[in-house]
C-alpha positions as CSV (number, residue, x, y, z in Angstrom):
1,X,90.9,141.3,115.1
2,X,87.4,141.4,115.7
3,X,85.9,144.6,116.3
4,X,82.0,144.9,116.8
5,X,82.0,148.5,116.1
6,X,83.2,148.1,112.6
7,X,81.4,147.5,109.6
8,X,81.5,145.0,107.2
9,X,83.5,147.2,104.1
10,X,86.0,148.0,107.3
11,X,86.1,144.4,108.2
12,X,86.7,143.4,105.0
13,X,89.1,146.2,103.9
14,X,91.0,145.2,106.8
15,X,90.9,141.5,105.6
16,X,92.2,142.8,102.1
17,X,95.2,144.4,103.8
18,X,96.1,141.4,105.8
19,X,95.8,139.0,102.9
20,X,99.3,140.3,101.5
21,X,101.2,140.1,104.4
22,X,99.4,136.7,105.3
23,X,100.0,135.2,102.0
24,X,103.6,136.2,102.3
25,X,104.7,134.5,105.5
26,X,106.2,131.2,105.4
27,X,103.9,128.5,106.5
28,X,106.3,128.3,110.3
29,X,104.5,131.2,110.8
30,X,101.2,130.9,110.0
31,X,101.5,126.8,111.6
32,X,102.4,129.4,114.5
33,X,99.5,131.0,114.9
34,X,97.4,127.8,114.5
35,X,98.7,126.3,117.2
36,X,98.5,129.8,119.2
37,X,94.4,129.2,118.8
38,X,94.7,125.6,119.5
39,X,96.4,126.6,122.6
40,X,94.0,129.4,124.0
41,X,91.2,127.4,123.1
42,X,92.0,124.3,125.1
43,X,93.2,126.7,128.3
44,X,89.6,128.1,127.8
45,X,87.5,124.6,127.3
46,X,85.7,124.7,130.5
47,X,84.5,127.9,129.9
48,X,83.9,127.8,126.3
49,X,82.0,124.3,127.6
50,X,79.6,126.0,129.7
51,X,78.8,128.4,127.4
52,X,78.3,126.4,124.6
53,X,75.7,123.8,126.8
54,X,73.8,126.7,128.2
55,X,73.1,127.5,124.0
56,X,73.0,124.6,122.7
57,X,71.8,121.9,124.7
58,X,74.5,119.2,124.0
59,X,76.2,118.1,127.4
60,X,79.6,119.3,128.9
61,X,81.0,115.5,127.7
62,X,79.9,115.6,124.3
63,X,81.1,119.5,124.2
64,X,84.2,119.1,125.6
65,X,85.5,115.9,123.0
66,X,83.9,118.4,120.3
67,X,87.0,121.2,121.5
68,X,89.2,119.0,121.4
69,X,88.9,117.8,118.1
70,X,88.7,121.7,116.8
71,X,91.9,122.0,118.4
72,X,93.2,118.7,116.9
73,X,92.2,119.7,113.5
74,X,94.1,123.4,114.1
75,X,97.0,121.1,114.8
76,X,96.8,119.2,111.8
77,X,96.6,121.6,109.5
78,X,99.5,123.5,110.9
79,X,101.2,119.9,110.2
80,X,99.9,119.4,106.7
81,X,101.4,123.5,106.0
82,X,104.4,122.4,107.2
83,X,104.8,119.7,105.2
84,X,104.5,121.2,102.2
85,X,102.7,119.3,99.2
86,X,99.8,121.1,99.8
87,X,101.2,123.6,97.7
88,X,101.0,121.0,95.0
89,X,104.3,122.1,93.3
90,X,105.5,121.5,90.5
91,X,108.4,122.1,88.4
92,X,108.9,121.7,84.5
93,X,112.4,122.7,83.3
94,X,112.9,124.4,79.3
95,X,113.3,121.8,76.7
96,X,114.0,123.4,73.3
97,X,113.7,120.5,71.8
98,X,110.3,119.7,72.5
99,X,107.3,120.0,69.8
100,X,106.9,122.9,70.6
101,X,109.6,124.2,72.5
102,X,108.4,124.2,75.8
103,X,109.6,127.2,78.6
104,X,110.7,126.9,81.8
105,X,107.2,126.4,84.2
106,X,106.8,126.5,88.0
107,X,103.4,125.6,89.2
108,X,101.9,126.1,92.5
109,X,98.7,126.8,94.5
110,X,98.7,130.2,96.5
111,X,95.6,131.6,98.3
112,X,92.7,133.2,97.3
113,X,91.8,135.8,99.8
114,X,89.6,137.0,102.1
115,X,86.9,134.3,102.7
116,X,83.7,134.4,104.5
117,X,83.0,131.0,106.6
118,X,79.0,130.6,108.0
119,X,78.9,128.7,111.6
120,X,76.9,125.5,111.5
121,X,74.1,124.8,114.6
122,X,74.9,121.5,115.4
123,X,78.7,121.8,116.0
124,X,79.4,125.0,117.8
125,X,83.3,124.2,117.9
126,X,84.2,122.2,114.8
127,X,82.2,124.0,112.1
128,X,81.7,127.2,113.9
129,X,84.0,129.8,115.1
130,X,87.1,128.3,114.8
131,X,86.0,125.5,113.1
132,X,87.5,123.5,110.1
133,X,86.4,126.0,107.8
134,X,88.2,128.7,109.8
135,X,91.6,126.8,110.6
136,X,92.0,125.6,106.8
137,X,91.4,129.1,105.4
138,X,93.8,130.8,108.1
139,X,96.5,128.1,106.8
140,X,96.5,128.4,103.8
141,X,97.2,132.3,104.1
142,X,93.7,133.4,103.7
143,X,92.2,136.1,106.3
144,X,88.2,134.8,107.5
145,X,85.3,137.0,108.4
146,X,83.1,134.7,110.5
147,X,78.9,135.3,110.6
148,X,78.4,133.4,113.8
149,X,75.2,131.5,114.0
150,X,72.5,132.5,116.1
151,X,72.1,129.7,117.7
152,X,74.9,130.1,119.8
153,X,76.0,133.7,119.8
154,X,77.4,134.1,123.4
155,X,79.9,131.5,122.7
156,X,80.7,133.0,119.1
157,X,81.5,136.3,120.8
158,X,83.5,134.5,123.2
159,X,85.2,132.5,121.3
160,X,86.3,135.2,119.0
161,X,87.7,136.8,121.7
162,X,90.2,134.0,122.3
163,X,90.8,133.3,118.9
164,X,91.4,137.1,118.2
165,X,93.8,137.6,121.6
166,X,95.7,134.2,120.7
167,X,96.2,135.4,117.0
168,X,97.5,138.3,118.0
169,X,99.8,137.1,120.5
170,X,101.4,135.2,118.0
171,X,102.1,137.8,115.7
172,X,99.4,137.6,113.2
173,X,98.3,140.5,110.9
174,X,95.4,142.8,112.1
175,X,92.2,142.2,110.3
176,X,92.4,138.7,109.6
177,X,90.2,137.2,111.5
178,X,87.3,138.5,112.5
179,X,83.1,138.3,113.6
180,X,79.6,139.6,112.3
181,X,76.2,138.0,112.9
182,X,72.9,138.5,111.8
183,X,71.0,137.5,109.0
184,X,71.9,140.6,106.9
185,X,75.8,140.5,107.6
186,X,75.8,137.1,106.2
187,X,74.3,138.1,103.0
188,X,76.5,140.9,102.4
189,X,79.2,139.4,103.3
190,X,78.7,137.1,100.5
191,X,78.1,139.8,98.7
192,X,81.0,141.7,99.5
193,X,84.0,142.4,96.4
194,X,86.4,141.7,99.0
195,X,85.4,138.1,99.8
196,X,86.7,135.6,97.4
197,X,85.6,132.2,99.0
198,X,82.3,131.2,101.0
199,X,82.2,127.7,103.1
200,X,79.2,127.2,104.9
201,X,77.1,124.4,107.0
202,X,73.8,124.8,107.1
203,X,70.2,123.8,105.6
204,X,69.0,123.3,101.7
205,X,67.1,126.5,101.6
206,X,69.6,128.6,103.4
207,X,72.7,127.4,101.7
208,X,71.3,127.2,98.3
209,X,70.0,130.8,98.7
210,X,73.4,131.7,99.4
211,X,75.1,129.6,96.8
212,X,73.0,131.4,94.0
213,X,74.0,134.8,95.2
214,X,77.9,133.9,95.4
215,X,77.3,132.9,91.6
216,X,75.2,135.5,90.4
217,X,77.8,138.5,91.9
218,X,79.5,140.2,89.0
219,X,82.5,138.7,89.9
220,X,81.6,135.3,90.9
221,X,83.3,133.1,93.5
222,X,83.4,129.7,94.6
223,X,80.6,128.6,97.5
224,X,81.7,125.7,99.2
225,X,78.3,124.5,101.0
226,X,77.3,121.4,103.2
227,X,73.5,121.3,103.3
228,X,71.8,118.1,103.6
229,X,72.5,114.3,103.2
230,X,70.7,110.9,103.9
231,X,73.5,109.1,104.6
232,X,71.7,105.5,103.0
233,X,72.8,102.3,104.9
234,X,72.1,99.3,103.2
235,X,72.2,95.8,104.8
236,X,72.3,92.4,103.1
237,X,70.4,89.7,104.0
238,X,73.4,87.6,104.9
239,X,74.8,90.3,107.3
240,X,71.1,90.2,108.6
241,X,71.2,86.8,109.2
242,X,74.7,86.9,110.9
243,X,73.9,89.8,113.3
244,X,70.6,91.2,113.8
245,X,70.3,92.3,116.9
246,X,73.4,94.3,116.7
247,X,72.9,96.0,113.8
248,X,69.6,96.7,115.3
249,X,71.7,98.0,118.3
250,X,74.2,99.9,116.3
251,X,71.9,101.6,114.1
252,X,69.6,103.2,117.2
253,X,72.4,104.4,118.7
254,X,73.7,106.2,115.4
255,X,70.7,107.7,114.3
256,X,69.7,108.7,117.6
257,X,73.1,110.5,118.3
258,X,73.1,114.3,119.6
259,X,69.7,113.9,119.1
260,X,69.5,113.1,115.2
261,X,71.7,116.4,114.8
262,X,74.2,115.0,113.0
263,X,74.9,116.1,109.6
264,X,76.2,112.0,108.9
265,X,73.3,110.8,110.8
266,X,71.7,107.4,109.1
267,X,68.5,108.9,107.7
268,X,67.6,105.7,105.5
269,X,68.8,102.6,105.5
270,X,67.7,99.3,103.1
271,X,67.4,96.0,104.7
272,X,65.5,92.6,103.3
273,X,62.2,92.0,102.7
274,X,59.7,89.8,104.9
275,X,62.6,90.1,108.6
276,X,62.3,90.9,111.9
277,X,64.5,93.7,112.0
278,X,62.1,96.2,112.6
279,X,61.5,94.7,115.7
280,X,64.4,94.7,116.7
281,X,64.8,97.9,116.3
282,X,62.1,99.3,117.9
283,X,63.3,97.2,121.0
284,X,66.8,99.1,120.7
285,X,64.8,102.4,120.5
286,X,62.9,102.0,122.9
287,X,65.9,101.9,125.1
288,X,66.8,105.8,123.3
289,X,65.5,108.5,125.5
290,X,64.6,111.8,124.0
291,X,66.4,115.1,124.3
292,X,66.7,119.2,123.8
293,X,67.6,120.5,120.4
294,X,69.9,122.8,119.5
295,X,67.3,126.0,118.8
296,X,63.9,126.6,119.3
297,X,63.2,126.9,115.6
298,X,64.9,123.4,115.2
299,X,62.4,121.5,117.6
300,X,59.6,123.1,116.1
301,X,60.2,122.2,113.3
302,X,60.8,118.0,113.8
303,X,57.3,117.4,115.0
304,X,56.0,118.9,111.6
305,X,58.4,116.3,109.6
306,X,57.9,113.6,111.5
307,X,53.9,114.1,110.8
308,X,54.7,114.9,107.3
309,X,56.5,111.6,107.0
310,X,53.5,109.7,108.7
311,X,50.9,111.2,106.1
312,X,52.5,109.9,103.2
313,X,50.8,106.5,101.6
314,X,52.2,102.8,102.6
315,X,54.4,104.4,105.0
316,X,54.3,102.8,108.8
317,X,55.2,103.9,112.1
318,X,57.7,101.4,113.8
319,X,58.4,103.2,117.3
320,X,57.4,106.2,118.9
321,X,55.1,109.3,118.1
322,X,54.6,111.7,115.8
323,X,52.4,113.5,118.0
324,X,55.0,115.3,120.3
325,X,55.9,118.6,121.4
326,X,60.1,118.7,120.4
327,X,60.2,122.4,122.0
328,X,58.9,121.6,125.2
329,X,59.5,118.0,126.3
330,X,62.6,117.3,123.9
331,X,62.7,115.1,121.0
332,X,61.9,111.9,120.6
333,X,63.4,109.2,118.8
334,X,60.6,107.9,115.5
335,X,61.2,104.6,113.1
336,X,59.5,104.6,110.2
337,X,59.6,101.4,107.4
338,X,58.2,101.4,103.9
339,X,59.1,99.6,100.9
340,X,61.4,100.3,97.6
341,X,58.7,100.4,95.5
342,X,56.8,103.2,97.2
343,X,60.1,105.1,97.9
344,X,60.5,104.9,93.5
345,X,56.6,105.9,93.7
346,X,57.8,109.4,95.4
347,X,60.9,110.0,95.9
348,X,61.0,113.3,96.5
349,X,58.4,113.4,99.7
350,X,60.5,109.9,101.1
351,X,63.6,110.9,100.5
352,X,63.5,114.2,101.8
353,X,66.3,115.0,105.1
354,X,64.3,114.8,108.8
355,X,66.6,116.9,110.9
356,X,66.3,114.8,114.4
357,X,66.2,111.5,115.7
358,X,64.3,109.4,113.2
359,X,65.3,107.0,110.5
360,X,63.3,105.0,107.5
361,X,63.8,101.6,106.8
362,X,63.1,100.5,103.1
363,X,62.5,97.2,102.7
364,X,63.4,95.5,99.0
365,X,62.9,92.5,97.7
366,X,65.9,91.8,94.9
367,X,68.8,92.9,94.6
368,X,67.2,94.8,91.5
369,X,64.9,96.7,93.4
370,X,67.6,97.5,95.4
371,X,69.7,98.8,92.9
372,X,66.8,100.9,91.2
373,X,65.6,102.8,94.6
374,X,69.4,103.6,95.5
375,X,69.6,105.0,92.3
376,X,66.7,107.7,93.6
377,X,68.7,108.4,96.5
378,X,70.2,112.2,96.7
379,X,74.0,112.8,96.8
380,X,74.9,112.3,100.3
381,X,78.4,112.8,102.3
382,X,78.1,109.1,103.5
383,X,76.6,105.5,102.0
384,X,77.1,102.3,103.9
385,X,77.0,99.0,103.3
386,X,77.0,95.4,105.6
387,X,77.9,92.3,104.4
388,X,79.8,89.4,105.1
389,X,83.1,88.5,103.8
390,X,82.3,86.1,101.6
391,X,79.6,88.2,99.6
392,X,80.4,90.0,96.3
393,X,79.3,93.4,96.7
394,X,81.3,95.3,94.3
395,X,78.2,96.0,92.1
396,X,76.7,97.6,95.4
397,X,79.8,99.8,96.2
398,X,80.2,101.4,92.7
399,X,76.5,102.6,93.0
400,X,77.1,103.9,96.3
401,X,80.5,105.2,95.5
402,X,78.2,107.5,93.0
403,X,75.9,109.0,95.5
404,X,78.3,109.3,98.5
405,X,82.4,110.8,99.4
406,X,82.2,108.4,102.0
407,X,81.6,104.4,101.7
408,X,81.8,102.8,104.7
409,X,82.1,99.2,105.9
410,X,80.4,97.2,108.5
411,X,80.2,100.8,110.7
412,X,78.0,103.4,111.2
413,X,78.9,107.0,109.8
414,X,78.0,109.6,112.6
415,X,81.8,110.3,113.6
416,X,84.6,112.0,111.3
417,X,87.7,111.3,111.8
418,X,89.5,114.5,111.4
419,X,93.0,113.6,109.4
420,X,95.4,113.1,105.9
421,X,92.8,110.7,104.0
422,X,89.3,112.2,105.4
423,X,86.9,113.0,102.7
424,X,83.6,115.4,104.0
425,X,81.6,115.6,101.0
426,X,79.6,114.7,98.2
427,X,77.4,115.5,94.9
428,X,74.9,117.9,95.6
429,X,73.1,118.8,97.7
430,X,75.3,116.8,100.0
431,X,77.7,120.0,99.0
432,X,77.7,122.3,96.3
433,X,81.5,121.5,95.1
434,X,83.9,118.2,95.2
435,X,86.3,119.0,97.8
436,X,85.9,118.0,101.5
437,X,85.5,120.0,104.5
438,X,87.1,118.1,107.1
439,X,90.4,116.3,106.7
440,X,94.4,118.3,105.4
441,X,92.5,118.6,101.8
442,X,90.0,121.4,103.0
443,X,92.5,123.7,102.5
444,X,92.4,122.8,98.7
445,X,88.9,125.3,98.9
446,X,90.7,128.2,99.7
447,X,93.5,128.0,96.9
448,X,94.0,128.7,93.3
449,X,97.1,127.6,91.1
450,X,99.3,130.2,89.5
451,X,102.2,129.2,87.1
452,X,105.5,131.4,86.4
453,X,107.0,131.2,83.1
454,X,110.5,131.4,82.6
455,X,110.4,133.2,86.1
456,X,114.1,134.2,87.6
457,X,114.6,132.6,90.6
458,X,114.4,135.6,92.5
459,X,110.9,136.4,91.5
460,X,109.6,132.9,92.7
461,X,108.1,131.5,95.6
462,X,111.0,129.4,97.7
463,X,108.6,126.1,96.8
464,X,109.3,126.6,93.3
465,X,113.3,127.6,93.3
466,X,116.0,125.4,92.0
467,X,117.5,124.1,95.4
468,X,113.7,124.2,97.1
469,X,115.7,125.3,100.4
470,X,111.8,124.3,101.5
471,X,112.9,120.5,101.5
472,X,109.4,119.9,100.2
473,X,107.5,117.2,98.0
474,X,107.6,118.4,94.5
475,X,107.0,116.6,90.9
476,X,110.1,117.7,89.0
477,X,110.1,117.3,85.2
478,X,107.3,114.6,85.7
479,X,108.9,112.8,88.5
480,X,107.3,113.1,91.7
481,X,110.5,113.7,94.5
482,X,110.2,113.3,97.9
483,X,112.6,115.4,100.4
């Protein structure tokens, strides 16, 4: 299911061929071979684990939790398949007596195709490989053609491998699953007729590149793209008041998390004018030791936005240096404070994503300033907020509920749960569509909805017939009926 010597038009004519036979078996079988990778992969985690730290630079611990939530989220979505209201279907029976008449409709969401899924850098399980994107197409019924980052291509081969040998196993068509890498595969491949869905995890530049050629193809198809996100915290004076120190505490440890890699990584964050919380955290910081980064490229390039940071006017250095060398000696963790008028000065050079350990705190002075430099901030996948109790924020929450799919509460947002209710995304460029990419929605991207008029029953889909012998949720005649 992966074959090296191939080329891409085999790969994906392969793909083409599997889609039928994939979109035609029930979703036992397909939950089947979701939990047949799930499986391999987990008898292969140490392995996998050294393979993936020799690349990537991220620790056995860290790597290891990170299989076994790509595993987890293989077994959820052969749960949410299973249970069936994914399909979203619907039934509307003939009523002649309607204005107008209406027909006899069946409504339901079947798959799109052959899709092409990019591997992210900074999460060589969850969003590569066999990732999220991967596991939610595959469910769905849609066969995936993988460009493996280059970041970590041993363990992309490798993991293909099991994925591939597991898939088969279980039964699964030849040709749908499979791997290319390189910087040219990935642009024909979304490119390629064949390829009717793209989800990727990546940067800005590279995803909106690619987003632009998925829409400018002759036929165009849908590019479902995380690229970059600030993830604004803002704190209140009376939460500041309540608990500085571990807010200070909290916050160091989220920004600073596999090394400022994360894509929900605190990159801004608002607190009260005239406090000692920079202090504070710079003490907590200080405490934050520095570390390798996924690539080469990657470290290079922090030094070089840190200092780009540091150059801009009213803008202060709260902890650590600027002047370091990433590549060599590892990154270190930088604060940086300014104030809300200078961020609605220039937005677009402070509010610019830092990929690495380093945060900005924005100091404001009303609740109006607040409000206005917010308002500046780019869509984001996260925004959140602490208070106390007794305050009323819900101003504050419907202005981050704009900017953000995620509002937290009194947290910190590096960490995704992976489950029913989990919403991974946001308005651009936090991603270029509105669905998520982690939770039992995802597979929402890689579906379209097809209705059957006055269909007879033996031309429909068993989610749609009379009896639904699927025992499914379904909204019948405007009534939504539970099995």
């Amino acid at each position: 299911m992966t074959h090296e010597t191939l080329s891409l038009s085999d790969l994906t004519a392969a793909a083409t061929a599997a889609a039928r036979i994939a979109a035609a078996a029930s979703d036992v079988e397909r939950a089947t071979w979701l939990r047949a990778v799930a499986d391999a992969l987990d008898a292969h985690s140490a392995e996998l684990v050294e393979i993936a730290d020799s690349e990537s630079h991220l620790g056995a611990t860290r790597l290891t939790g990170e299989v076994a939530r790509t595993t987890g989220q293989l077994r959820l979505f052969a749960d949410v398949i299973t249970e069936g209201s994914y399909l979203e279907a619907i039934v509307d029976h003939a009523n002649p007596n309607s204005t107008p008449p209406s027909p006899d409709l069946r409504r339901m969401l079947v798959p799109v195709g052959p899709v092409g899924v990019f591997s992210a850098s900074n999460f060589p399980f969850a969003f590569s490989v066999a990732g999220g994107d991967t596991a939610s197409a595959l469910a769905v019924g849609c066969p995936v053609i993988v460009k493996a980052h280059s970041g970590h291509i041993k363990l992309s081969e490798r993991t293909a491998e099991v994925v591939s040998a597991a898939l088969r196993t279980a039964g699964a068509p030849d040709g749908i699953f499979a791997v290319v890498s390189g910087r040219e595969a990935g642009v024909a491949l979304v490119q390629d007729p064949a390829i009717k869905a793209v989800g990727f995890t990546g940067s800005v530049p590279g995803g909106r590149a690619l987003f632009d050629l998925a829409v400018g193809r002759p036929e165009p198809i849908p590019f479902y793209g995380e690229l970059g996100s600030l993830n604004p915290v803002v704190v209140t004076a009376a939460a500041l008041a309540d608990r500085a120190e571990a807010l200070a505490a909290g916050l160091a440890a989220s920004f600073t998390l596999g090394v400022g890699q994360f894509c929900t990584k605190p990159g801004v964050v608002f607190i009260p004018a005239g406090t000692n919380f920079a202090t504070l955290l710079a003490e907590a910081t200080a405490e934050k030791t520095g570390g390798a980064m996924l690539t080469e490229r990657i470290a290079e390039a922090y030094p070089d936005g840190l200092r780009a940071v540091a150059a801009l006017p009213a803008v202060d250095v709260v902890s650590g240096s600027v002047d370091q060398d990433a590549a060599a000696h590892g990154a270190a963790p930088v604060v940086f404070s300014t104030t809300a008028a200078n961020v609605m000065d220039r937005p677009e050079e402070l509010l610019e994503e830092c990929f690495g350990p380093t945060t900005l705190l924005i100091e404001y002075t009303t609740g109006a300033e607040l409000m206005a430099a917010l308002a500046k901030v780019p869509g984001s996948l996260t925004a959140t907020v602490h208070a106390q109790p007794e305050e009323d924020i819900s101003g504050l929450v419907e202005q981050l509920s704009h900017l953000a799919g995620r509002v937290l509460f009194n947290g910190w947002p590096t960490g995704v749960a992976v489950n029913w209710a989990q919403q991974h995304g946001g308005p651009y460029p936090a991603t270029t569509s509105l669905f998520t990419s982690v939770g039992a929605t995802a597979v929402r991207r890689f579906q379209r909805p097809v209705a059957y008029q006055d269909a007879p029953e033996s031309a429909l889909h068993p989610a749609l017939r009379e009896a639904n012998p699927l025992g499914i949720p379904r909204r019948v005649d405007g009534e939504l009926r539970l099995p």
